[in-house]
N, C-alpha and C positions, 0 to 999 in steps of 0.2 A: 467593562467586564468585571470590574473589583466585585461586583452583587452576586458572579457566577460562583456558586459550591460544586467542589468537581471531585471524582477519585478516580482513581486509576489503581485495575486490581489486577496485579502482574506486574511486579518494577524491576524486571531485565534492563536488555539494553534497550529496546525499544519503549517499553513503560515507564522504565526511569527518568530518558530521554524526553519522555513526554511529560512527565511531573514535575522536575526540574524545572525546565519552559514556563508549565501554568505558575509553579511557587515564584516565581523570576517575574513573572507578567502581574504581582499580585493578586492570584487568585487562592481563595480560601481551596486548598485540596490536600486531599487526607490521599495514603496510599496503603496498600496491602499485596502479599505474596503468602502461598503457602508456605514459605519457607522462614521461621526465625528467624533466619540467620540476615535474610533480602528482610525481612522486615527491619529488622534492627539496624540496618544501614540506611534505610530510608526514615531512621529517624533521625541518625546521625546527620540526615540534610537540613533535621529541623521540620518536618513535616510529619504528622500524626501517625501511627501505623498501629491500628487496633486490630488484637489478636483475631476476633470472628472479621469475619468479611462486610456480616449485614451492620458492623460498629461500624466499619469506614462509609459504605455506601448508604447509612440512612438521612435523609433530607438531604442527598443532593440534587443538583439542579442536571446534571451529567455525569457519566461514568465510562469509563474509557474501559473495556476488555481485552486486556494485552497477553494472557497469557499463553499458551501451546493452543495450536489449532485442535486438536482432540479433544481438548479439556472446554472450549468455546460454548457449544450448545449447553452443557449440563451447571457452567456456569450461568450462562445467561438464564436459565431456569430461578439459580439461588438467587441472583442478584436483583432479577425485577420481582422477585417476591419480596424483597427488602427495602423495593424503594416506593415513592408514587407514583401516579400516572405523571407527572406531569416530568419526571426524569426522561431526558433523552440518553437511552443506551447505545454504544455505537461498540464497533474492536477494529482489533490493528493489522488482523492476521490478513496472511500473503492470499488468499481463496475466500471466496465470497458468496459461491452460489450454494452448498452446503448450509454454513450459518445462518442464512437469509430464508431456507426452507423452515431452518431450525424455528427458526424466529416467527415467521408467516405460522408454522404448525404448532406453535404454544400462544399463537392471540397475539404476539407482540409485535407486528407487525405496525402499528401505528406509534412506536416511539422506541424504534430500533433502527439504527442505520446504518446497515454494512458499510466497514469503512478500510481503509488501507495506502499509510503514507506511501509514497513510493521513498523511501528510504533506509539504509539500513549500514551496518559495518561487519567486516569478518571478523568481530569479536561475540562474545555475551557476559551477561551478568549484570546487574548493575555499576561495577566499579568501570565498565567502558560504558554507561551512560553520560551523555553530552545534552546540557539544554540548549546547543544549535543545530544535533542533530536532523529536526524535524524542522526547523527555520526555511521557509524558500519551496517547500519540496511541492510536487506533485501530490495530491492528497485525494485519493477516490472514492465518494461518496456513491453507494447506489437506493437511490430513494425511490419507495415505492407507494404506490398508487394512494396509499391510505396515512403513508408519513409525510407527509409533506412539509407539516410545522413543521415538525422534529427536524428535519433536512434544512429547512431555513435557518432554523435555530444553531444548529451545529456547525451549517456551513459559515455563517456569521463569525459564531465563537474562532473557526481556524483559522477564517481570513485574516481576524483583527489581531489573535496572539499569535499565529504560528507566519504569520503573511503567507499563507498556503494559495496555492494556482490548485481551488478545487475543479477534479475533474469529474463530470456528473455522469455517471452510466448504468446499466443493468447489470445485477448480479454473473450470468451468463457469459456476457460482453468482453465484463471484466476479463474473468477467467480466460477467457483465450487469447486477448491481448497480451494479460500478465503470463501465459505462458512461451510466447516467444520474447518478448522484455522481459523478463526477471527469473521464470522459473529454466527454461531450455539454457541460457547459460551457466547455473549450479548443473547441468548435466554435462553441459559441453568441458565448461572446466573443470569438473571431475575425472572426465575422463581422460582429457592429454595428462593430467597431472598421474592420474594412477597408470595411465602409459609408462611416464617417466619412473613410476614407482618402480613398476615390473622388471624395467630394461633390467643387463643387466651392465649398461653404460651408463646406471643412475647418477653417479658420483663425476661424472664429466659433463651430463647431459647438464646437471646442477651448475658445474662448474663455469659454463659457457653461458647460462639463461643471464638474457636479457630483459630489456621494459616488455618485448613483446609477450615473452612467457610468463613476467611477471604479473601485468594484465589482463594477459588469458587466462589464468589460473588464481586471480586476488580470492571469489566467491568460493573456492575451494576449500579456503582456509574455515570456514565457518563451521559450528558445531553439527557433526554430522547428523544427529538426532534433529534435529530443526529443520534442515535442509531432505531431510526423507520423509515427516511431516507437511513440509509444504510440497514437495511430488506428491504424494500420495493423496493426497485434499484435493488434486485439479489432475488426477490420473488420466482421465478420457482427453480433455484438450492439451496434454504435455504429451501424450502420446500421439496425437495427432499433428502436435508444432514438431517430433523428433522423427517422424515420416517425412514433414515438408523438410527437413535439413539433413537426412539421409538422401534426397533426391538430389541436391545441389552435390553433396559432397561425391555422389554416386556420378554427377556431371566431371566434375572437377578429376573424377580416377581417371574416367574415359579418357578427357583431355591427356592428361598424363600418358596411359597406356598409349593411348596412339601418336602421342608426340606431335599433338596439334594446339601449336602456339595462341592461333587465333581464339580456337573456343576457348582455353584459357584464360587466357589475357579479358574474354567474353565475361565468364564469369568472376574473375576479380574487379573487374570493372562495374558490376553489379551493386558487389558490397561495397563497393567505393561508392556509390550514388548516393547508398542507406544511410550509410557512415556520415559523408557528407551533408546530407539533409538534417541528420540529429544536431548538425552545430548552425547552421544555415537558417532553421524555420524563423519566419515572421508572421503575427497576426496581425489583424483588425480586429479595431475596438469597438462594439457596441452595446448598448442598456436595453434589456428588453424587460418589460411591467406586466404584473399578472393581478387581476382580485384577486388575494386571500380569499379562499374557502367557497373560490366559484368554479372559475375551472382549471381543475386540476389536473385533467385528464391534456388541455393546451398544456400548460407549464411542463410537467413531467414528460412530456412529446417533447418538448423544446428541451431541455436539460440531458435528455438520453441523447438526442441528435446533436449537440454541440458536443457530447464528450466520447461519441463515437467516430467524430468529424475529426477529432484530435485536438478539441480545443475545452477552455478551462474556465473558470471564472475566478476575477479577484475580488467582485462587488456583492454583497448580501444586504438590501438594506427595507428593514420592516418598517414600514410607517403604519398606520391604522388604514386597516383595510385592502395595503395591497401589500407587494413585495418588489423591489427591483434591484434586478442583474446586470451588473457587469461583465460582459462574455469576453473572449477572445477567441478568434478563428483563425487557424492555417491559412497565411496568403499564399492563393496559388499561383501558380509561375508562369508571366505573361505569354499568351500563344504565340507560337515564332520566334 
């Protein structure tokens, strides 16, 4: 990957995080922020930070869009006018079906590729960037009908520097998955924590919290400006993931008010399953082979459906003419 030229334009904690990584994996990458102040720390790592944007991103082979979900589309606009075709553009942000309209509606749909670690920390800036941040993580590519290189090409580049468990899905998909894994929890922890704000037993409530509140409330900590950006980019299915957890907890009163042990105990038994299964899951291994540039419409079938199934890939491998996958699938749990 030493021949890859990459930037990364947005060096927070997630861009930083990511630049670190490629400069560590020896990859030639340039970085940029609107801000001075993030440029000139990212040069203090030793990595280029040229004042315009189209300085960082001309001739490269990849370019990483890390910065605020609002700011995405009208980026992606400057940025593929700065570079060539042969640039694959991807970003980092927590919402996917948005951007990918963005993208599909300005032509760029053939070498854009919504993207989204699943990783992150309740810090920002770059001075809480880490290049093992993104090491190991979950990484969600959604590739569409007409990117397909581009998708190989990327998913390749993660596997090999980041060892990413890419997981392949549709913009759409994404979205409502990430909002009961990632985005309904910055609401649920906002809200016992700004419970605790109101009391006014704050200073006790404080006094007694444990790991459990600790916990439940880590995602809280984060920059609230960030965390109202990512609701508000996936507003239809986070509203629709805080109805399906209004009904449980609507369960849960019931039990309570009538003093019935067993539904109870019914529904704690639930999350205990859920909970369980997140440390529990195992796959199976298998390779699946496609031509390059025959059918796309197979491959992109098969890629949506292994990463809707819940499973990932850790294999990218181009040879002339075709392309082959290393999947993993959820093993399910013997009948009886």
């Amino acid at each position: 990957m030493a021949a890859v030229r990459a930037a990364v334009v947005g060096t927070g904690l997630i861009g930083g995080s990511l630049l670190l990584r490629l400069r560590d994996a020896g990859l030639d990458v340039a970085g940029w922020d609107p801000d001075p102040d993030v440029r000139a720390h990212t040069r203090r790592w030793g990595v280029p930070a040229p004042d315009p944007v189209e300085a960082a991103v001309a001739g490269r082979d990849v370019v990483f869009l890390c910065g605020p979900l609002p700011t995405l589309p009208g980026m992606l606009t400057r940025v593929a006018a700065a570079t060539g075709e042969h640039c694959v553009l991807t970003d980092v942000g927590s919402t996917k079906a948005e951007v990918a309209a963005a993208a599909t509606g300005q032509g760029l749909g053939h070498r854009f590729v919504p993207g989204h670690p699943m990783a992150g920390a309740d810090r920002a800036g770059p001075a809480a960037a880490d290049a093992g941040l993104l090491l190991d993580a979950a990484w969600v590519l959604c590739p569409g009908p007409n990117g397909m290189a581009a998708f190989r090409r990327l998913a390749a580049l993660l596997i090999e520097v980041f060892r990413a468990r890419v997981v392949p899905m549709s913009a759409p998909e994404h979205d409502r998955a990430a909002a009961l894994s990632s985005h309904l929890p910055h609401l649920l922890a906002g809200a016992l924590a700004g419970a605790v704000q109101r009391s006014a037993l704050r200073d006790a409530v404080l006094a007694l919290a444990a790991g459990s509140f600790a916990d439940g409330t880590r995602v809280a900590g984060g920059p609230p400006p960030r965390t109202a950006n990512m609701l508000l980019g996936n507003r239809g299915p986070v509203l629709a993931g805080l109805e399906s957890v209004r009904a449980v907890l609507d369960e849960f009163a019931a039990a309570l008010r009538d003093g019935d042990p067993a539904a109870l105990t019914a529904r704690l038994d639930e999350g205990r399953a859920a909970r369980a299964a997140l440390a529990e899951r195992t796959f199976d291994r298998h390779e699946r082979e496609f031509l390059a540039g025959v059918d796309h419409a197979g491959e992109l079938a098969y890629l949506r459906e292994l990463g809707a199934a819940g499973g990932h890939l850790t294999g990218c491998r181009l040879t002339a003419g075709a392309v082959t996958y290393t999947g993993h699938l959820p093993r399910r749990p013997a009948a009886g």
